[in-house]
N, C-alpha and C positions, 0 to 999 in steps of 0.2 A: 504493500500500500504506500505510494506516494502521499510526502509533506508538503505541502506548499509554504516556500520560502517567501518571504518579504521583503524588499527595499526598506531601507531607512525612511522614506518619502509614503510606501505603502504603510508602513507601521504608524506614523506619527497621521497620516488619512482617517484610519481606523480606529485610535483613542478619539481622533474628533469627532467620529459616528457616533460611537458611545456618550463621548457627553452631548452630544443636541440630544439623544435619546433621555440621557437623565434630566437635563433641562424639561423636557414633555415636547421637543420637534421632533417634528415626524421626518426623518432625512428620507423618506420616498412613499409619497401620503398619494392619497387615490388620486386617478391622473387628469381629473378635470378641469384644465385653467383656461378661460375663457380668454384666447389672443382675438386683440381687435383690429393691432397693426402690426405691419413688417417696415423691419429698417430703412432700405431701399425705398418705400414708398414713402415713407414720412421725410425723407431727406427732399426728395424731390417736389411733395406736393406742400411742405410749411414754409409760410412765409409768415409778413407781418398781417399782410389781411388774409392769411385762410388759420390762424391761432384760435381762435374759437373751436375749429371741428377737433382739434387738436389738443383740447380743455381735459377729457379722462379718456387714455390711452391707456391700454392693456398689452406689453410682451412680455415673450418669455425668450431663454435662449441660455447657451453653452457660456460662462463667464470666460474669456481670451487674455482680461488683465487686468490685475486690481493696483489700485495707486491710495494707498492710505495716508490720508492727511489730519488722521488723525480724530476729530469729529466726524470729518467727513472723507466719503470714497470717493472716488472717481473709479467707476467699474465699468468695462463692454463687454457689451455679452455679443454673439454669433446667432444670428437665426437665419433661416433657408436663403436670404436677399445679400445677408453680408455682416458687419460689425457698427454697433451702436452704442455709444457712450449715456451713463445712467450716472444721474448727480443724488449721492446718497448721502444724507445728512441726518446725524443721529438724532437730535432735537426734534427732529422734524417725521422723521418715523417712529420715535419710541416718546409723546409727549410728554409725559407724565417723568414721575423722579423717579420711576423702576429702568433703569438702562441695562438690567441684567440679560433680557434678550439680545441687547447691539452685541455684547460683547462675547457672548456665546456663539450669535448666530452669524454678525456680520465680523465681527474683529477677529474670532478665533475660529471661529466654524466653515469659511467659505473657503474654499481654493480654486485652484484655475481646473474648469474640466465641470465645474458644477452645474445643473442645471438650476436657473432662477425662474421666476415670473414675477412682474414687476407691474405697480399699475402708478399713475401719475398725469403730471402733462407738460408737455414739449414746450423747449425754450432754445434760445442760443445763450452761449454761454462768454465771455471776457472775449476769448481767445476764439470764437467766431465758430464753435461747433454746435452741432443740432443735435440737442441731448434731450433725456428724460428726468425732469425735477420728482423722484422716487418719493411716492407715499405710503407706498405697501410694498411689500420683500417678502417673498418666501421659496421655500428652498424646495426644489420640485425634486429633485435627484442628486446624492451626494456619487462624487469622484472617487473611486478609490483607488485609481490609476492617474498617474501624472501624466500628461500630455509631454508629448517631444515640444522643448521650449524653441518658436521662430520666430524671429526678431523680422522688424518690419521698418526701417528710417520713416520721414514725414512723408520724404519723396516716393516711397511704397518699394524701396529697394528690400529683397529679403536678402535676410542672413543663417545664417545655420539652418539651412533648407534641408529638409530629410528626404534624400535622393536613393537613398538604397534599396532596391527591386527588392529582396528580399522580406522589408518590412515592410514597404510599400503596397507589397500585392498579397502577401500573407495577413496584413494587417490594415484593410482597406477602409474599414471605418474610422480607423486612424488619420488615415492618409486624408482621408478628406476635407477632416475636420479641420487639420490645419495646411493643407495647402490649396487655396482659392483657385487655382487653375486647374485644378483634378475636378473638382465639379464642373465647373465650366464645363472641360470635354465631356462630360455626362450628362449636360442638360443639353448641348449641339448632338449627339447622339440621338435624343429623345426629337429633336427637331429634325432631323434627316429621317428618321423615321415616318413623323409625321408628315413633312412634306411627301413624301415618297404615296403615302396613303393618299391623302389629298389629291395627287396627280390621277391617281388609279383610280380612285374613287368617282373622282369629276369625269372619266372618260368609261363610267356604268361597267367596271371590273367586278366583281363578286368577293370578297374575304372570306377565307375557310378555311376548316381543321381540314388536316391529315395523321394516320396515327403515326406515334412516334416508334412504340412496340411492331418491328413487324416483322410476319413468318418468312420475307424473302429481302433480303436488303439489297433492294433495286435504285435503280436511277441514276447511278456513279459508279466508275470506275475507283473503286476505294476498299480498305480492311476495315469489317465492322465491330462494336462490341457484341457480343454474345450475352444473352443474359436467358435463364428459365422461368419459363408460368408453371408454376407449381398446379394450380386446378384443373390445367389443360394437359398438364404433366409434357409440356415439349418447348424445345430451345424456341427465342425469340431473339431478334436483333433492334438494338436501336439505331434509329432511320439514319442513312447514308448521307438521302438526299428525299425530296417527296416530290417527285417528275411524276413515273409513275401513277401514285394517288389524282394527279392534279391532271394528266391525261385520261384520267375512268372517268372523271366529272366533264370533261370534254365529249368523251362517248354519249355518257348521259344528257347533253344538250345546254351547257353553259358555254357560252361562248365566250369569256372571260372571267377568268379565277386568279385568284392570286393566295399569295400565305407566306406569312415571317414565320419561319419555322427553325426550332432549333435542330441541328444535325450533330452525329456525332460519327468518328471516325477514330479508328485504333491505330493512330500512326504517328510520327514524331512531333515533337515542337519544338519552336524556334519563332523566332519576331513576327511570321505571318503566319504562325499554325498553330493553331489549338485543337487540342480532341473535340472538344465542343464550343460548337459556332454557329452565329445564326446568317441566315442564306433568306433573300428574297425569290419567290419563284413565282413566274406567270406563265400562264399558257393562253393563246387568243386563236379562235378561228377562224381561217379564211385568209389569214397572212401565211408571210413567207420571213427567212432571215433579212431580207430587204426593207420590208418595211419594222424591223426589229430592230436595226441599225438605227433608222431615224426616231425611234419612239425612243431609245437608250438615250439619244442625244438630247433631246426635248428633256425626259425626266432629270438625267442628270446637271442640267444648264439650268432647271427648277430649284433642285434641292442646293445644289450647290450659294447660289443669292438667298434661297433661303434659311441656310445655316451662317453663311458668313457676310450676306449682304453683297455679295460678287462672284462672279464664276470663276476668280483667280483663286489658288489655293498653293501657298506655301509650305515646304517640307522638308527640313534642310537647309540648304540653300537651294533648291529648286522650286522655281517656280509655276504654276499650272494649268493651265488653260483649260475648261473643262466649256467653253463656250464654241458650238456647233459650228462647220462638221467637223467630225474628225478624220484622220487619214484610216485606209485601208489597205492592207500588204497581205498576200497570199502567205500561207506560212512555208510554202515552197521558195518563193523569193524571197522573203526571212532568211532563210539556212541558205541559200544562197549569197547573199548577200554579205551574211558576217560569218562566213566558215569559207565561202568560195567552191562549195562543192553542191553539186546538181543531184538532187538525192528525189526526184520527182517519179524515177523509173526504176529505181534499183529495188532489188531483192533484200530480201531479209537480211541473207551473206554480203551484202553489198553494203546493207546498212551498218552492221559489224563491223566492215572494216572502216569505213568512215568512222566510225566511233570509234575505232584502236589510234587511229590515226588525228580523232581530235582528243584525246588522252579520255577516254569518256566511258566510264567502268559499265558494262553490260554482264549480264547474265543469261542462259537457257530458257529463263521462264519466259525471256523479252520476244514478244513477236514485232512483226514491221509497225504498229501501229504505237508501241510502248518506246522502241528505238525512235522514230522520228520524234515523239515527245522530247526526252531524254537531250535529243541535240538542239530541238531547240529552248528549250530549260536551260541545258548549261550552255549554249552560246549565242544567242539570240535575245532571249525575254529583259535581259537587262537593258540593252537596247532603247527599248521604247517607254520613255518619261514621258511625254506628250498622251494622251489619249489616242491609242488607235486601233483598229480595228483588224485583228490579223486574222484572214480568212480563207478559206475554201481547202477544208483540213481532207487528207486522205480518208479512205473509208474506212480501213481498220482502227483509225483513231475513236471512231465516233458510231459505236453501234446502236445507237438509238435516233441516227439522224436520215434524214431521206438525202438519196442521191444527189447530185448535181445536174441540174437540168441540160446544164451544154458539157459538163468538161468530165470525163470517163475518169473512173476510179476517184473520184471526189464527192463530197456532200457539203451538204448549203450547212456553213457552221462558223460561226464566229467565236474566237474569245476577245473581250476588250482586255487591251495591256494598257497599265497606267502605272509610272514610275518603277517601272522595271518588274510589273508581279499581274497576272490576272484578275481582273476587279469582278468578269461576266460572262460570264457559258453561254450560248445560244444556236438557235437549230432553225429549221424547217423542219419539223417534227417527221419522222417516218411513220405514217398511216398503212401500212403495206401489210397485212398480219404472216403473208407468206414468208415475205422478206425479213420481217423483224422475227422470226421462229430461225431464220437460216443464220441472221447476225449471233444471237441469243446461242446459239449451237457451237458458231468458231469461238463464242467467250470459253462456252464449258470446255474446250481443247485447251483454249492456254491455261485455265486453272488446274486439268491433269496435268500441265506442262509444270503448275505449280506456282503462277502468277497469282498470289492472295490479293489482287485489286481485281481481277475479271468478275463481269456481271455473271451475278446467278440468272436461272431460267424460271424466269417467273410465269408460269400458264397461265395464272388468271388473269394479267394483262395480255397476254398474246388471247384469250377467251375472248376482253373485251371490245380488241381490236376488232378482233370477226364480226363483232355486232355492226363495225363502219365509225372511223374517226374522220369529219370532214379534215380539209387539210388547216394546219395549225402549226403555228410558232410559239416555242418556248425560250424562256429565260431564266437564268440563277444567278444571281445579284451577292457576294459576297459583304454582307453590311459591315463586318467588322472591319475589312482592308478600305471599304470605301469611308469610317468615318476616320478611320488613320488619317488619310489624304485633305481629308477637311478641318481636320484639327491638329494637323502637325506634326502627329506623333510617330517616332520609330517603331513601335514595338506593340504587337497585338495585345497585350499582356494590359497595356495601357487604357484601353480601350473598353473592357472586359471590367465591371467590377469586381469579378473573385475569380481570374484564371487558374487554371488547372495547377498545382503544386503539390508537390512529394507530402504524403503528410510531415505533420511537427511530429519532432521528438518531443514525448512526457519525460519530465522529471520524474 
């Protein structure tokens, strides 16, 4: 049985629990305190003629600094909009000649990390800040963890900034609390989403589940996790991708579906890969990859002004045009272009050695369609910073996409690259049920070959196809690289509020 050790900071916390408790406060009393404003909005809406609406103010929030002067505080507290200065004067909360509460509750009782709720009314102060003149104090939630201390100059310069991934992303409601720009990227998040809805929405799209549990893990070329239904007594996997699901509602007669779905996938991580991520996916019928290209460009030239107020987005030092149209490069002329080798007609053995010969480690399991990937992954995808469209992928790459209408051994398929990484999958969907049974057949050979990414054979899709899929275009929108690109960030991990990590060791 583990002990739990103490800090000097946690010990001296916890005597102070103990006495508000023998005083009779309640250091975490039932949780209903009527807030009537946020920070952010009183800064911006008090002046000298709007101080009446401003006469009895209710907040609450995280205490970030106490400045004791003695009689009086000077304390800010943190609530969802930002930080807000409270003028605490003991005469004036405690009237009477009992000051035994100040001194328990405000002088010896409070620390940074506490939560308060405060009621009063708004003033400026000597020194020209927009503060709360405190009538009532009470202590919503005692600390008994110290917050990482970060200093902030006038000029809003930080100091002692807590940069270390480790605690950072293990410790995220930490992270939050005190560094202002981690929310930031989490509420742009919540806005690229919403725009994203908004676009789809206004053009009579449909929103829907697909299950996450399922008996065939279809729709990607990907390793899934495995997990059992005990009641059904048989393995299930969690979803790949949900292409599949969202082409049987196409069967059934919706002509536009869409779904934020979370996906998971049993394979490495690194700055743009998590086991679990979420993927925007549409499917529309009666289109093609053509007009899939211009609808990409539309949504994403939307979201992007409406996350940052312009379609430019900086990352690095790169800078990003995400405003229409964008370029289009066969991914044939790709590998062309930055390896110098014509890999359009060659064989499997051909592809091999082009890969020996661009240092580019292959395996037995690899067929032509995993090998053409592979070279242009490691020589090509870095390439393209700019938005662009690299298209008309071989047919082994792309077992779920309909041919190409003029050019033999290709299908109508795009991925979007943006700063060097895939942001967007897309097809001219294969309606074909003969064809897509013959694709679904060469998967099962590379998985005896021992390829753990090849598509299983899923019959009830190839079932629903028989029923008749008009013709249709699909998409899969990778939201977590795309709010990277909008918010600056290197690292998926950033982007994610609780990415995937090794568990903690227990004391």
């Amino acid at each position: 049985m583990s002990t739990q050790s103490f800090s000097e900071q946690e010990k001296i916390r916890r005597e102070k629990l103990q006495k508000l408790r023998a005083a009779g406060i309640d250091p975490y009393p039932a949780p209903l305190f009527p807030v009537s404003h946020y920070s952010a909005d009183i800064k911006t809406r008090f002046t000298e003629e709007t101080k009446e609406a401003f006469a009895q103010v209710s907040l609450a929030g995280r205490i970030m600094s106490i400045n004791d002067k003695g009689k009086v505080f000077f304390i800010k507290i943190q609530d969802q909009q930002g930080l807000f200065q409270l003028y605490v004067k003991r005469d004036e909360l405690y009237p009477g000649e009992d000051k035994s509460q100040w001194d328990v509750l405000v002088k010896h009782g409070l620390d940074l990390g506490d939560f308060i709720g405060v009621t009063g009314y708004v003033f400026i102060t000597k020194t020209g800040e927009t503060s709360l003149h405190t009538q009532t104090l009470t202590l919503l939630a005692k600390s008994l963890k110290p917050l990482p201390v970060v200093k902030r100059d006038e000029e809003g310069n930080v100091f002692d900034e807590v940069t270390d991934p480790e605690f950072k992303y293990r410790q995220r409601y930490v992270d939050l609390v005190i560094n202002a720009s981690v929310k930031e990227t989490f509420i742009k998040r919540t806005k690229l989403v919403n725009s994203i809805r908004e676009f789809l929405n206004a053009q009579g799209a449909l929103e829907v589940d697909t299950p996450v549990l399922q008996s065939i893990p279809g729709g990607a070329a990907a390793r899934p996790f495995v997990t059992h239904h005990n009641a059904l007594d048989v393995p299930f996997y969690l979803r790949i991708a949900n292409e599949l699901y969202l082409k049987r509602l196409i069967v059934g007669g919706f002509d536009w579906v869409y779904e934020f779905s979370r996906n998971f996938r049993n394979e490495g991580m690194d700055r743009t890969h998590n086991p679990e991520f979420t993927v925007l996916e549409f499917y529309v019928a009666y289109k093609d990859y053509f007009w899939m290209m211009e609808t990409t460009e539309q949504l994403l030239e939307k979201a992007a002004i409406d996350v940052n107020g312009t379609t430019e987005a900086t990352i690095g030092d790169k800078n990003i045009s995400f405003k229409a149209p964008y370029a289009r490069v066969s991914i044939y002329d790709a590998i062309k272009e930055h390896t110098g080798f014509d890999v359009s007609n060659l064989t499997e053995e051909g592809l091999r050695d082009v890969c020996a010969k661009l240092g580019i480690h292959t395996d037995k399991t690899m067929g032509k369609g995993k090998l053409i990937d592979e070279i242009f992954g490691e020589k090509c995808e870095a390439h393209y910073i700019q938005p662009t469209f690299i298209i008309d992928y071989p047919i082994e790459m792309s077992p779920l996409t309909k041919k190409h209408r003029e050019k033999e051994g290709l299908v109508e398929r795009f991925e979007l690259m943006v700063n060097g990484k895939e942001i967007a999958n897309a097809y001219s969907e294969l309606n074909d049920p003969v064809e897509q049974r013959s694709r679904f057949e060469e998967q099962a050979k590379l998985m005896e070959r021992g390829d753990e990414e090849a598509m299983y054979i899923d019959y009830d899709f190839l079932r629903a196809l028989e029923y008749g899929m008009p013709p249709t275009s699909g998409i899969g929108f990778g939201i977590d690289r795309l709010v990277m690109l909008l918010t600056g960030q290197p690292s998926i991990q950033d982007v994610l509020f609780f990415p995937q990590m090794r568990p903690e060791k227990q004391d």
